[in-house]
VOMI-893185 format. One record per residue: residue in one letter; y, x, z of N, C-alpha, C in turn. Coordinates in steps of 0.2 Angstrom, whole numbers, plus 5000, padded with zeros to 4 digits. Each point is the difference from the previous one (the first is absolute). Layout:
BEGIN
AYXZYXZYXZ ...
% end
This chain:
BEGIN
X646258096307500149934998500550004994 X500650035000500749984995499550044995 X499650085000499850044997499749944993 X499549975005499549944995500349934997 X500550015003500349944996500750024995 X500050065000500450034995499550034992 X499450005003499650044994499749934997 X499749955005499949924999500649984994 X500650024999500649974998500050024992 X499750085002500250064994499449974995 X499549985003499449984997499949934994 X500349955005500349944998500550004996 X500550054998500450014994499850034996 X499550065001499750024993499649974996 X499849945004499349964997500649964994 X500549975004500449984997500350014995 X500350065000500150044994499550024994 X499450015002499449994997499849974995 X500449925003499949914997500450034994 X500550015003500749954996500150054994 X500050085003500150054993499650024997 X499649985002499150014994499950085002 X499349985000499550075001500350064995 X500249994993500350044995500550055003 X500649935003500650055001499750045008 X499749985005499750035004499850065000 X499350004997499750054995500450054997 X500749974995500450064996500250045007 X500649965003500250025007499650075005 X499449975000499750055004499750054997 X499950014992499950064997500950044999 X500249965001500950055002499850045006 X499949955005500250045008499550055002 X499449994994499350065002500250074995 X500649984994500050064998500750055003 X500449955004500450035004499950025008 X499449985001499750045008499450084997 X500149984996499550074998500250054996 X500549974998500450064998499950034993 X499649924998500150014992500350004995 X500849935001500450024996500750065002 X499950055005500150075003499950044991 X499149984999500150054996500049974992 X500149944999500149994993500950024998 X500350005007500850014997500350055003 X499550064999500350065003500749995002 X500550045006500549994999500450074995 X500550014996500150084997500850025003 X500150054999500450055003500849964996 X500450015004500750004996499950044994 X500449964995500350014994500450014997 X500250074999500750014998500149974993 X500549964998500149964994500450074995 X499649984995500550044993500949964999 X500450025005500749964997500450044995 X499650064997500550044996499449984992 X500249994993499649994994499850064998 X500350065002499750064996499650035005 X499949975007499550025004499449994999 X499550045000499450004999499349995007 X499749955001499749985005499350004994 X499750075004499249994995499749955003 X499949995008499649995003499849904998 X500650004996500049914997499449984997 X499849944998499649984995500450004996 X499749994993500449984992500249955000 X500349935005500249954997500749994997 X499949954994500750024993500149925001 X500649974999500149945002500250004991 X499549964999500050004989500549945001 X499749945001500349944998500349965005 X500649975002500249955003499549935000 X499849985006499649965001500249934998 X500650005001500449935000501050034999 X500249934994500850054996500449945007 X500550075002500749965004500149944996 X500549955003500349954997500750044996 X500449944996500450024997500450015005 X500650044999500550005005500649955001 X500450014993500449954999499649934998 X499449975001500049945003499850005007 X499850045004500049985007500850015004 X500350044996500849995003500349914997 X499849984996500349944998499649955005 X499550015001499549955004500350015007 X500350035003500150035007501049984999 X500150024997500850004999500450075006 X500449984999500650075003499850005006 X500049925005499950005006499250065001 X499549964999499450024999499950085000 X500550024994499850094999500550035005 X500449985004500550015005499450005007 X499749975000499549995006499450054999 X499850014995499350044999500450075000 X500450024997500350055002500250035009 X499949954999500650025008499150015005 X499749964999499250005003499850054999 X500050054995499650054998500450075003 X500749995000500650045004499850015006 X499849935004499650025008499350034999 X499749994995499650065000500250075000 X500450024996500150054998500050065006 X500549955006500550035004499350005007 X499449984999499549995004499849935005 X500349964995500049915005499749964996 X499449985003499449934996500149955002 X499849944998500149945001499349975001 X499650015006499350005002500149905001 X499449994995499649915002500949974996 X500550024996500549984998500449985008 X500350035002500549995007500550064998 X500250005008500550084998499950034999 X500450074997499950064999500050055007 X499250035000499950055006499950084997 X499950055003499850054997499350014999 X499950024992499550024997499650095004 X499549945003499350085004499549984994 X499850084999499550044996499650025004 X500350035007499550065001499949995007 X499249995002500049995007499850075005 X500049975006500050045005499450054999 X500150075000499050055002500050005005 X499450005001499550034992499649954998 X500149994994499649934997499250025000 X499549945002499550005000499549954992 X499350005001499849974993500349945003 X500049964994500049925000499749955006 X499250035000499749975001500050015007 X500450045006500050005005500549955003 X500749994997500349935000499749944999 X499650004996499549944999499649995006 X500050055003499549985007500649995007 X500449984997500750005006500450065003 X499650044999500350075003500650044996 X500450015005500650044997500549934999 X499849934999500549974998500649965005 X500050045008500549965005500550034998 X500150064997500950014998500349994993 X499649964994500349984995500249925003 X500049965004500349945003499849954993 X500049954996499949944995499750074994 X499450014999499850034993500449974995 X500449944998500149974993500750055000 X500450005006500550044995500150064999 X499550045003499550054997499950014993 X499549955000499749994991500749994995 X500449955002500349964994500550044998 X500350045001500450104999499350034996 X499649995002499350054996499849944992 X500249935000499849974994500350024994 X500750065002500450024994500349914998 X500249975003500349924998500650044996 X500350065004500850004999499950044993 X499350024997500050024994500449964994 X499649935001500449974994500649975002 X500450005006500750004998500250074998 X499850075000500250064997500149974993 X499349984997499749994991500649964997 X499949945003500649954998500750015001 X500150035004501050044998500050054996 X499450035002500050054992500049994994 X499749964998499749944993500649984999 X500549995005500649934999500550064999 X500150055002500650045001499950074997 X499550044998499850074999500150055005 X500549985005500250065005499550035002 X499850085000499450035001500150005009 X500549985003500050025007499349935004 X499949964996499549985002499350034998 X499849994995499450084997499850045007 X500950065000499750035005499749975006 X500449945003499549985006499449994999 X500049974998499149994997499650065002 X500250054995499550074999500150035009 X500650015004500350015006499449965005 X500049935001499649985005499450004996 X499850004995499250004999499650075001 X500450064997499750055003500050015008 X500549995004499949995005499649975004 X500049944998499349985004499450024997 X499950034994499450034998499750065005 X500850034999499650065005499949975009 X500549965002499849985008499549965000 X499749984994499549965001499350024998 X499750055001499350024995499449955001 X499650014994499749954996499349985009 X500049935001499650005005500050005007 X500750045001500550015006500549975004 X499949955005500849975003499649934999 X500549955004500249944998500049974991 X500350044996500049974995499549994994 X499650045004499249994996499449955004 X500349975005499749985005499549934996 X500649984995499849914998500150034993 X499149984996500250024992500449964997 X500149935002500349954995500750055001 X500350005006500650044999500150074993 X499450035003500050054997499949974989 X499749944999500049984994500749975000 X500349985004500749984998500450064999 X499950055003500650054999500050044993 X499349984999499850064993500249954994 X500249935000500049964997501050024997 X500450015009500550024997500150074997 X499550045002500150074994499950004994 X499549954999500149984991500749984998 X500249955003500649974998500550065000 X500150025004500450074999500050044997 X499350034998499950034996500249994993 X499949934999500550004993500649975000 X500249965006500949994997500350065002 X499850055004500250074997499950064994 X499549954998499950074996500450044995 X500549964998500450054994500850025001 X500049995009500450045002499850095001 X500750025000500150085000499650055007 X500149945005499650015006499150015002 X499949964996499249995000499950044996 X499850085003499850054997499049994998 X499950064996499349994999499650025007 X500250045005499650005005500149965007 X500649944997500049965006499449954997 X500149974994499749954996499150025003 X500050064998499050034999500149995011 X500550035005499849965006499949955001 X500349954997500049935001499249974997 X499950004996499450014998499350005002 X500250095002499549995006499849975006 X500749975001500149975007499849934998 X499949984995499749944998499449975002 X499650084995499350025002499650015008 X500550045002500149995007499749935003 X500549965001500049935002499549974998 X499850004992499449954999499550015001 X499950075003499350035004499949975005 X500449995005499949965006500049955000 X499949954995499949945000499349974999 X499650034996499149985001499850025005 X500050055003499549995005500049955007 X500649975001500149945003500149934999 X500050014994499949944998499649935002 X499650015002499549985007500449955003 X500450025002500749975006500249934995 X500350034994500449964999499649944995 X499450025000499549954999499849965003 X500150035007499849945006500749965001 X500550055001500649945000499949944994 X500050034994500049924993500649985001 X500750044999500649985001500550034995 X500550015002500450024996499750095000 X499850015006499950114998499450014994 X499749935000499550054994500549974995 X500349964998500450004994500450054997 X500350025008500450064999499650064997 X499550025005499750084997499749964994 X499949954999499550014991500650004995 X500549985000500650044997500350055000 X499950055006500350045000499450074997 X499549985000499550034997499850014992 X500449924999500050014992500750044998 X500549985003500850044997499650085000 X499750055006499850034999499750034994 X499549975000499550004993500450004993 X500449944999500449984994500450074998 X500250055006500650045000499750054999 X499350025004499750074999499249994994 X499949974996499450004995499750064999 X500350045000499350085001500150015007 X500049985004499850045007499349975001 X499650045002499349995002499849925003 X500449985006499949955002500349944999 X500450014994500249954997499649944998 X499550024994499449945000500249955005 X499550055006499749945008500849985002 X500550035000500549955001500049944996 X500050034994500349924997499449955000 X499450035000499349945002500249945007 X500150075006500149975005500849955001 X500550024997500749965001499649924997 X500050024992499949934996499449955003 X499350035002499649955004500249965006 X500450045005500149975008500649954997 X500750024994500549975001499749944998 X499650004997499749934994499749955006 X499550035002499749975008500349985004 X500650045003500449995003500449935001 X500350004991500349954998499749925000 X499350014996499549935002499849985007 X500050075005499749955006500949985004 X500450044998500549995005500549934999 X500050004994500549944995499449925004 X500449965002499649925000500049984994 X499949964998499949934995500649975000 X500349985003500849995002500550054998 X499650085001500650034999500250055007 X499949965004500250025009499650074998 X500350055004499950065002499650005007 X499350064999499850015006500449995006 X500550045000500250025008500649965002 X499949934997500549955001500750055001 X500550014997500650015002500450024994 X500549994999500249994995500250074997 X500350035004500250084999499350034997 X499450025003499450034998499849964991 X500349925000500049984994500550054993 X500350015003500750034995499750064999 X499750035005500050104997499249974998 X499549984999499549974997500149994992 X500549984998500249974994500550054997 X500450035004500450084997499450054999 X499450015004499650055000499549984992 X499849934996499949974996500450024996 X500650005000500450024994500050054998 X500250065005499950074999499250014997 X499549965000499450024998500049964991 X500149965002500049994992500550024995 X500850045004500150054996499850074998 X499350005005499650084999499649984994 X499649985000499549954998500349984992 X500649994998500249964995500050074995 X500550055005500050074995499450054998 X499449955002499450055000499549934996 X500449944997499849984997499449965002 X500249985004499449945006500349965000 X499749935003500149955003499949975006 X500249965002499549985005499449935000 X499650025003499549964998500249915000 X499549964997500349944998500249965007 X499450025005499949955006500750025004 X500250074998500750025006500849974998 X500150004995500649984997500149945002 X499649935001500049935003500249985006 X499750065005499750025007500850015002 X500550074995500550025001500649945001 X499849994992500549914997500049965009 X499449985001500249965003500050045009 X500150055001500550035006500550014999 X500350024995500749994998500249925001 X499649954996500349925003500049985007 X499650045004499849975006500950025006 X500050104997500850025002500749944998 X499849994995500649974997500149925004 X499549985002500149935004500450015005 X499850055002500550005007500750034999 X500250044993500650034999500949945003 X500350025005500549964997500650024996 X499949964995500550034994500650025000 X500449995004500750015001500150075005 X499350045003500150065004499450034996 X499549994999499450034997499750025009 X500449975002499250015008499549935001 X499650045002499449975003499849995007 X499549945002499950025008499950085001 X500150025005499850045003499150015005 X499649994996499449985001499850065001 X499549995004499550055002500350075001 X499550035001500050075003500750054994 X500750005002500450044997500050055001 X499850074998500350065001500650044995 X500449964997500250034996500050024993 X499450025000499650034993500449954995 X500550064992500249974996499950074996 X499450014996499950054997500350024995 X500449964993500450024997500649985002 X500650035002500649955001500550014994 X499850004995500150004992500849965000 X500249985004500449945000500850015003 X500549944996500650025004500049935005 X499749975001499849945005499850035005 X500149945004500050015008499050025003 X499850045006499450005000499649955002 X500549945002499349925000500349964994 X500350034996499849984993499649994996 X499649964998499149994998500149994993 X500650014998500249964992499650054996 X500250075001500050064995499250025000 X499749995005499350024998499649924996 X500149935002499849934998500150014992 X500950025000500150004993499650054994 X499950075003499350034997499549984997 X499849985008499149965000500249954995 X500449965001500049954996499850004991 X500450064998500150034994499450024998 X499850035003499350055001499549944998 X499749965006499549975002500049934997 X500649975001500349944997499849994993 X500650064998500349994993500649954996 X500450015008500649955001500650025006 X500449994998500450035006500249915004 X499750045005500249925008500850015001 X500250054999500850005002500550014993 X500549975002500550024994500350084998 X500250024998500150065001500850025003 X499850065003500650035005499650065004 X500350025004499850105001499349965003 X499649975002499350025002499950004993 X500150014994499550024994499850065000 X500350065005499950084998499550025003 X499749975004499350035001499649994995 X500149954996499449994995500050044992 X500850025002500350064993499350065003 X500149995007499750095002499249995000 X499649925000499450024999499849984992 X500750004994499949994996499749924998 X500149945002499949955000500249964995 X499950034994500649944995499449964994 X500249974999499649964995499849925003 X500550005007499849915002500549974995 X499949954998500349934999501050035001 X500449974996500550005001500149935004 X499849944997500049925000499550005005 X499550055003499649965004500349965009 X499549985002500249945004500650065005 X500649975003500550025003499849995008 X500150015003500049995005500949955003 X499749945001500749974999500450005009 X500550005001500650025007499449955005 X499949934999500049995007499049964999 X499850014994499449975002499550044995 X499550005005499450054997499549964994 X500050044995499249964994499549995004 X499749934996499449995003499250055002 X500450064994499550045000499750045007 X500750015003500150035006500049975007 X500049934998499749965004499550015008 X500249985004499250015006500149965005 X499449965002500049975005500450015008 X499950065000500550045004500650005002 X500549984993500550005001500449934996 X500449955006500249964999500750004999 X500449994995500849974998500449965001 X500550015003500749955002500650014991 X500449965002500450024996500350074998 X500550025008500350065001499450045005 X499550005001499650055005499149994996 X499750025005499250024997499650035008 X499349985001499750025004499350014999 X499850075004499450034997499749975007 X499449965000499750015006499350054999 X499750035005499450075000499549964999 X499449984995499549995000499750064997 X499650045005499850064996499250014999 X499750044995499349995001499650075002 X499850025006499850055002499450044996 X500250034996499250034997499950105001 X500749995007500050075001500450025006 X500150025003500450025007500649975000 X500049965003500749975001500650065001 X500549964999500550075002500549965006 X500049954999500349965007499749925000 X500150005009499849915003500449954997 X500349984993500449974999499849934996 X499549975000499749964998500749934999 X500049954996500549955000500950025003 X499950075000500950034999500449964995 X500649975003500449974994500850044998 X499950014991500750065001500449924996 X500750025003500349965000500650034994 X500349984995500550034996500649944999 X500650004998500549975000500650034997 X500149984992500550044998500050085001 X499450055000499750044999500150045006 X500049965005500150045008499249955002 X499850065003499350005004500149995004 X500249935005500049965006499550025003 X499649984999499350005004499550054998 X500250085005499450014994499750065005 X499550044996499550045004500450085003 X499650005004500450075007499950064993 X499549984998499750094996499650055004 X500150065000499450045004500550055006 X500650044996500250045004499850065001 X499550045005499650035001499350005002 X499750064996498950005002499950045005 X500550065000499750045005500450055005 X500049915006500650035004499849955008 X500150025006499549985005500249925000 X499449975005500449934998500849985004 X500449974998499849934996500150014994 X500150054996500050014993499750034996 X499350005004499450004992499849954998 X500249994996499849964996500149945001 X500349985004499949945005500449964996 X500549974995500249974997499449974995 X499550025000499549964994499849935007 X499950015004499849945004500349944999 X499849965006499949904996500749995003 X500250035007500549965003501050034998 X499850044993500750004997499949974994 X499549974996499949964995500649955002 X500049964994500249934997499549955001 X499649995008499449975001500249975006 X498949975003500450005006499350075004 X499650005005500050045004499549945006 X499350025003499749935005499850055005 X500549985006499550055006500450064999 X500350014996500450074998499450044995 X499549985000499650044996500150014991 X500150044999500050024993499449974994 X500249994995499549964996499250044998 X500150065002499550034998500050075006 X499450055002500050015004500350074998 X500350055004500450054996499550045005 X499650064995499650075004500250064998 X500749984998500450094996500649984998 X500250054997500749984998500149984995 X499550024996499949974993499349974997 X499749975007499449975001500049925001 X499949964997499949925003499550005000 X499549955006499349995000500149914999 X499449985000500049925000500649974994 X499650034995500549954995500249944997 X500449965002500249954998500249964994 X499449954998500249974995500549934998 X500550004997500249964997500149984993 X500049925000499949974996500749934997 X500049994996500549964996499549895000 X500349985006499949935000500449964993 X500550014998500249984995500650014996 X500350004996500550034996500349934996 X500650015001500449924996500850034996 X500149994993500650014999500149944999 X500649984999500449935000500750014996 X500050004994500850024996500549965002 X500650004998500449935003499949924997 X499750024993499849954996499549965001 X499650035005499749955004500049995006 X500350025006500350005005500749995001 X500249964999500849954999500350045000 X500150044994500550075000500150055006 X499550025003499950055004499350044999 X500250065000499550044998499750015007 X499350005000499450005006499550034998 X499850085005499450034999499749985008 X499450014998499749995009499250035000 X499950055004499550034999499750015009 X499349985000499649995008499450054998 X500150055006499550045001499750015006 X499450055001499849985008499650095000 X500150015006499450075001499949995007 X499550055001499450005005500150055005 X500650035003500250074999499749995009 X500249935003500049985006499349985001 X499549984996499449995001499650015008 X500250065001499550025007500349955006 X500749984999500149955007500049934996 X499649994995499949934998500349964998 X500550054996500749964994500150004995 X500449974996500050044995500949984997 X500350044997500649995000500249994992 X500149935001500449964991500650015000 X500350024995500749994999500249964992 X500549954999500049964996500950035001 X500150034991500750014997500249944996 X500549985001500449974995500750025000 X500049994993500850004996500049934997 X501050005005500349944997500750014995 X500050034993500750024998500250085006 X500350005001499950055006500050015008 X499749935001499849995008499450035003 X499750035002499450025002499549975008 X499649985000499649985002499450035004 X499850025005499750055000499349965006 X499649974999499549975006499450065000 X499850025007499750055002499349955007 X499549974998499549985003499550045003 X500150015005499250025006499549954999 X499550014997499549965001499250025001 X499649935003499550065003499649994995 X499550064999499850034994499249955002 X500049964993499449935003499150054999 X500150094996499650025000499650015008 X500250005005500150025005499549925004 X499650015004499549945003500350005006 X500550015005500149995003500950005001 X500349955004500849974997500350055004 X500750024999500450055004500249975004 X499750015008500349995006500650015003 X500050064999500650065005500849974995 X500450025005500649994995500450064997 X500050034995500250034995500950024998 X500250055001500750024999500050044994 X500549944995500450044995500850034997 X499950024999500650054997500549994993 X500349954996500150024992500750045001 X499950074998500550054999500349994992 X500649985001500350014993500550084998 X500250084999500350034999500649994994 X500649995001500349994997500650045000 X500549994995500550064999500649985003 X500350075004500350015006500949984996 X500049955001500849965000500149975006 X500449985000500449985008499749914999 X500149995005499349935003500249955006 X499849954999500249945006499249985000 X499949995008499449965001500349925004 X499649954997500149955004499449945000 X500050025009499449925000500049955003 X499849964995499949955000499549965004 X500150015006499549965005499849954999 X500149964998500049935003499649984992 X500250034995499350014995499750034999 X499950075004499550055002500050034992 X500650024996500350034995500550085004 X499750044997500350065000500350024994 X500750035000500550004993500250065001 X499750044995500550074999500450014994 X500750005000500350024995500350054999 X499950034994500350074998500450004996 X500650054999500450014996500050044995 X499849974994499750034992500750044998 X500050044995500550024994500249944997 X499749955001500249924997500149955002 X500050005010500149945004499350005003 X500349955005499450005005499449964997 X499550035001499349975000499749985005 X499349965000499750005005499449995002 X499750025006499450015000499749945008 X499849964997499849945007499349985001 X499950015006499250015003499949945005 X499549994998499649955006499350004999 X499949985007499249995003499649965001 X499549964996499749935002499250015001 X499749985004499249995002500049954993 X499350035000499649964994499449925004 X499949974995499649955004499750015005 X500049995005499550015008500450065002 X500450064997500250035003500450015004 X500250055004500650015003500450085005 X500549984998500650055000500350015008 X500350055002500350045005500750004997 X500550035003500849994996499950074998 X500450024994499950064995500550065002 X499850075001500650025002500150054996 X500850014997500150014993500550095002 X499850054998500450075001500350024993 X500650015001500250054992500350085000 X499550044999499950085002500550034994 X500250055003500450064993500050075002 X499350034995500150065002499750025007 X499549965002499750025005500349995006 X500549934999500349965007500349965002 X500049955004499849954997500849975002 X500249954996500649975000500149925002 X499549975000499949935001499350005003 X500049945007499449975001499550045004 X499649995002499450045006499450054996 X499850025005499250044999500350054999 X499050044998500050084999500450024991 X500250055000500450014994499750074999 X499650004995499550084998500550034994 X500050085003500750034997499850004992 X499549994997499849994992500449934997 X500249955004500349934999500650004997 X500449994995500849994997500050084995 X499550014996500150054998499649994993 X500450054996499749984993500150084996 X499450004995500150084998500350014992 X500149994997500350004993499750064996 X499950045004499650064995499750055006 X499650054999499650035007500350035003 X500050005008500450055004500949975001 X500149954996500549975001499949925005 X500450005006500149915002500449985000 X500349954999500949975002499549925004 X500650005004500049925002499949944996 X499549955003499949954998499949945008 X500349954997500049935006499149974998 X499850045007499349965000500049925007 X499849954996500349925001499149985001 X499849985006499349985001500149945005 X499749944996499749975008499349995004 X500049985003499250035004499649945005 X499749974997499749935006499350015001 X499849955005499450045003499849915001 X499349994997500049924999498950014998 X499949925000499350004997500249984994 X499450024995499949994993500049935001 X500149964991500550034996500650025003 X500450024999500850034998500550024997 X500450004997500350004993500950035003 X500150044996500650044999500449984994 X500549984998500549974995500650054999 X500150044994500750025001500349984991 X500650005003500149994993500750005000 X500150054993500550034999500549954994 X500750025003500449974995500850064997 X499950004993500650044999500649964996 X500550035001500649964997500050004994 
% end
């Protein structure tokens, strides 16, 4: 019986997945999983024997191919203008970053400094026997695994060298890259397991091949190893490519660049051609199906948006030295995902929500800015795509020295302190005087990456009051797989406790929810009796199956916030909601010291907190809608998975928020909870000093 009703389930969700990912990505999917039970891509990636590296120049390795590294791909930046752009602080900091490499200590997802692994446990098996789950119970989380194998700490080596000449950074380079050449052979272990990895690593051995090249160290048979080891990597990227055509995400954008930087760098090796056919086709494709109309990036999140736009740069710096372009349709596509980044920028940090699926990923860290710093890569794209700089200048200008980005506008539009161009403008995001709020209207045209449907990020004077958990961990048992993409730690509310959409993986939502924009209103003060009012009504469908649908109406007053959250029943529906209905709205806010007080006798709940700038505050109440009616509200405030105010169950995922991958720190998760017939209606509204 449970046999039949468990296959009855598996059934019913692959029809489902069927619907929603299209037969294509199904199809692509399944021609992956038939060439790794048969044991065909076994044989397109041979695995080959350790490699002892040429580390002497006068030593002679016949057994090499002829690769000559003739031309530099792309010229360093100037030196003495990246130290002016950076200042003393600056070169004091990249310095000292590159010192913990030296000594063996990376800065993995931008957190602390851990020690730098190369070389894993034997005996290493092919790739593709971790791909079938096997062998991987004692690597524990694969990412920090991989992200020691991306070479990140590459380009802090490049950039202190560039900045200072000291060959003590050189030799590290050449030190942990031979090393992991040799612990790692081509096709063997963990760090061949995921080609996009394997395209992002070969991406930093270009990079390093040439901000080292005209040191003393960079002998000619390190140079001709690395080379090879280029060559290496970019063989392993066609034949599964399959994979990352059925994802349509950020990994085929990765290997179709990592396939051209190959090709760019090796022009007579045999398989060069098919490289650069195959990079330039998929990234171009990539790029039109993945980019919206808007600008919104497939995989909603704003992180996956950044290394998408850094991955664009680096190509159209390959691409520019080889005297191409990009086609007319992509440039526009790019323009306006750069605009779409920039709405959400706040100006005074350079951070952004914390949206969607974060792992960390920040593939060039060119920069003496902080790693949720979004300035240095926007200002780029900006330059690049624009043909204007959004920011004033100051050190996020040095990424764009490194992808060579000059010829914007001196005079073009500035990005001014406290309010954004109309150009950058969106529905989505509405303006106070001193604060600004994104609310999630997102458009699914591809795997969700979390239930976050009408999530509201909160900003104030450039502190992110209200704002999203982040991800944390993928692959770790529960309650930490993945489990922060879910509905009930958004900036929403949550019906029956069911989640907006139905989750069948850890990186799977099924039944997807659409939402849509009821109306949009700005109001200047000029016309609003000297108060400045944005006010935006949306609604989605996420609750559909129990006969609701959930509206939520923002308004900004000056800097008062407004926040109405409606249950209503969904009139597509032939029959009325009987049963009565329990909802949730969870607000996650930043952990400062707190007063709760209610107000009974107006059925007002008042939580205030103690800002860097005085107390704020956040005041909730619950009213039935016409015919409706309400139960009394019962209001818990959790930290860190426990609970400090108020009744109920407290799930250890509650009060916690991840700022970059593999890192949590404490957050005040503040919910109230009624249980009533439709309509319904939820009211909070914030006020700051």
């Amino acid at each position: 019986m449970l046999c039949a009703a468990v296959k009855k389930l598996k059934l019913s969700t692959g029809i489902k997945a069927l619907h929603e990912l299209g037969a294509r990505t199904i199809g692509l999917y399944s021609l992956y999983q038939l060439g790794l039970r048969t044991g065909f891509y076994r044989l397109l990636t041979p695995a080959n024997q350790p490699f002892q590296a040429a580390v002497d120049q006068s030593r002679n390795e016949p057994d090499l191919p002829n690769y000559v590294f003739k031309e530099p791909i792309f010229h360093l930046p100037d030196k003495a203008e990246v130290k002016r752009l950076i200042g003393e602080s600056g070169l004091a900091a990249a310095l000292a970053e590159a010192d913990e490499v030296v000594v063996g200590q990376v800065r993995l997802f931008g957190s602390e400094p851990v020690p730098l692994q190369l070389e894993l446990p034997a005996p290493l098996q092919h790739w593709s026997v971790y791909e079938r789950k096997h062998g991987m119970q004692s690597v524990g989380d694969v990412k920090f695994v991989w992200e020691g194998g991306r070479f990140g700490w590459a380009y802090t080596l490049g950039r202190a060298y560039l900045l200072s000449g000291d060959e003590r950074y050189t030799r590290a380079f050449w030190d942990y890259a031979i090393k992991f050449l040799e612990a790692n052979p081509p096709n063997l272990g963990l760090h061949w397991f995921s080609a996009q990895e394997v395209a992002l690593r070969l991406i930093a051995l270009a990079f390093g091949l040439h901000v080292f090249r005209n040191s003393p160290s960079t002998t000619g048979g390190r140079s001709t190893r690395l080379m090879r080891a280029i060559a290496e990597h970019a063989a392993r990227i066609p034949p599964t490519l399959v994979y990352a055509r059925s994802l349509n995400n950020n990994h085929l954008i990765s290997e179709a660049v990592g396939l051209l930087t190959a090709a760019t760098l090796l022009p007579e090796h045999p398989p060069s051609r098919k490289w650069e056919s195959l990079g330039w086709s998929w990234f171009i494709r990539g790029l039109r199906e993945q980019i919206d109309e808007d600008g919104a990036y497939t995989q909603n999140s704003t992180n996956y948006h950044r290394l998408v736009l850094q991955l664009a740069l680096w190509m159209n710096l390959l691409i520019r030295g080889k005297g191409r372009t990009l086609p007319q349709d992509i440039t526009p596509k790019l323009a306006q995902s750069t605009r779409w980044l920039l709405s959400l920028v706040d100006v005074s940090t350079g951070k952004v929500p914390n949206l969607g699926s974060n792992d960390g990923a920040y593939l060039f860290p060119l920069t003496a800015c902080p790693f949720d710093d979004f300035r240095p890569v926007l200002q780029a794209a900006g330059m690049v795509f624009l043909g204007e700089r959004p920011f004033p200048p100051g050190p996020w200008d040095e990424m764009a020295q490194w992808f060579q980005a000059g010829g914007a506008s001196e005079s073009g539009r500035i990005f001014p302190a406290k309010e954004q161009p109309p150009a950058y403008a969106s529905p989505h995001i509405l303006r106070g005087k001193e604060s600004l709020a994104y609310v999630r209207v997102a458009k699914f045209f591809s795997r969700p990456g979390h239930a976050d449907l009408l999530h509201l990020d909160l900003w104030w004077r450039g502190l992110n009051v209200a704002h999203d958990a982040g991800t944390y961990l993928y692959n770790t048992p529960p309650p930490w797989d993945n489990s922060l993409s879910k509905t009930d730690v958004h900036n929403t509310l949550t019906v029956n406790g069911c989640d907006q959409m139905t989750r069948a993986g850890r990186f799977l939502w099924l039944d997807w929810a659409k939402v849509w924009v009821i109306s949009y209103e700005k109001c200047g003060p000029e016309d609003c009796k000297g108060v400045h009012k944005d006010r935006v009504v949306a609604c989605h469908d996420g609750f559909q199956r129990l006969g609701v649908l959930h509206q939520r109406t923002v308004t900004c007053q000056g800097d008062r916030w407004i926040v109405e959250d409606s249950i209503i029943e969904d009139k597509a529906r032939q029959a009325r909601v009987q049963a009565q209905i329990s909802v949730r709205l969870h607000w996650l806010l930043l952990d400062w010291p707190w007063e709760i007080d209610e107000e009974s006798d107006r059925g007002v709940i008042v939580l205030n907190l103690l800002s860097p700038h005085g107390w704020m505050s956040l005041r909730m109440a619950t009213r039935p809608g016409e015919g409706g009616s309400l139960h009394p509200a019962d209001i818990q405030l959790t930290r860190a998975g426990e609970r400090l105010y108020g009744t109920g169950e407290v799930r250890p995922t509650w009060g916690w928020a991840s700022p970059t991958y593999g890192v949590k720190i404490p957050a005040l998760s503040f919910s109230v909870s009624v249980t009533g017939h439709t309509p319904l209606a939820l009211v909070s509204e914030f006020d700051f000093p």
